[in-house]
N, C-alpha and C positions, 0 to 999 in steps of 0.2 A: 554796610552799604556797598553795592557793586561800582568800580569803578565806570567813570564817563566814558565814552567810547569817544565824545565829539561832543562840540562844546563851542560857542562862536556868540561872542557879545556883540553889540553895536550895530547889530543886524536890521536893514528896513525890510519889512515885510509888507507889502503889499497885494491886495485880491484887486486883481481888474486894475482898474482906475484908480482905486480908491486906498491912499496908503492908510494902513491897522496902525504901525509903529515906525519909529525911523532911529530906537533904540533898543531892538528888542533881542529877543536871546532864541537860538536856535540849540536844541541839546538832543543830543542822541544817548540814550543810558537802559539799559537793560531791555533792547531789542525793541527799545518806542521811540521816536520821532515825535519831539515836543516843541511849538512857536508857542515863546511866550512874549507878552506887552514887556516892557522895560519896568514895569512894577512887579512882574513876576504871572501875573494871569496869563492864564492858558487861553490860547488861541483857538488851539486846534490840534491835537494827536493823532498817530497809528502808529500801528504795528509797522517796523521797518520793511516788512514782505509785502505789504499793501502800498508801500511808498513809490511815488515815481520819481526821478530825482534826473535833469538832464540840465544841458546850457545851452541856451537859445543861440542859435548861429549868429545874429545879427546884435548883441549884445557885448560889453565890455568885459573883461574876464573878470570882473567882482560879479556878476549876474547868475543866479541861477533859479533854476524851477523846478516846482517840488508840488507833484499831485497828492495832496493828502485827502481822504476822503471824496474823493470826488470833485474836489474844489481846486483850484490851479493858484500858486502863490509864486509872488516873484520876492526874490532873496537877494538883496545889495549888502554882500557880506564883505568886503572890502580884505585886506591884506592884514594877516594877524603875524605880531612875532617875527619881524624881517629882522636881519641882523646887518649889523649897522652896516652903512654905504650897500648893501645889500638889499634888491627887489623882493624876494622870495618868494615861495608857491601861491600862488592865490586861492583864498579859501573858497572861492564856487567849486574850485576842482577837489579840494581834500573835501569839500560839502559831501561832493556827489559820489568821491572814491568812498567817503565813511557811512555812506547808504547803503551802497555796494554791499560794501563789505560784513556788516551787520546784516546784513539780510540773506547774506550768502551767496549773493550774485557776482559772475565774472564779470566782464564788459560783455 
């Protein structure tokens, strides 16, 4: 089994208006890009080079957005792993650096 690239629990995934999950798991592993429900059901896939992955300007830095397939999904992936009395990086950004970078894009 190839190691995760990217990995982020507790994740709301919402299309539009309308939220899918508000425990769900976002995983990047062997150059595919997987939302899944908090039960483990698959949302929605691709290929990390089909992926669009950015943060909306007007947005909190938990927020990010991820065209999969054609479909636009907004991602409230909250702060994973801060070390104590410590903020630490927010995961919309390690979201959008580990799209990047599995897909083999710069900025």
């Amino acid at each position: 089994m190839a190691e995760q690239e990217f990995t982020a629990r507790g994740v709301r995934i919402e299309k539009r208006l309308r939220s899918l999950t508000r425990a769900g798991q976002v995983r990047i592993r062997d150059g595919r890009l997987q939302l899944l429900t908090s039960y483990g059901s698959e949302i929605d896939s691709a290929p990390v080079q089909a992926v669009r992955a950015s943060k909306p300007w007007f947005a909190h830095e938990d927020r990010a957005l991820a065209d999969v397939n054609g479909t636009r999904y907004t991602l409230t992936l909250g702060e994973t792993d801060p070390a104590p009395g410590k903020p630490g990086p927010p995961s919309a950004r390690r979201f959008i650096e580990a799209v990047r970078k599995a897909a083999g894009r710069n900025r």
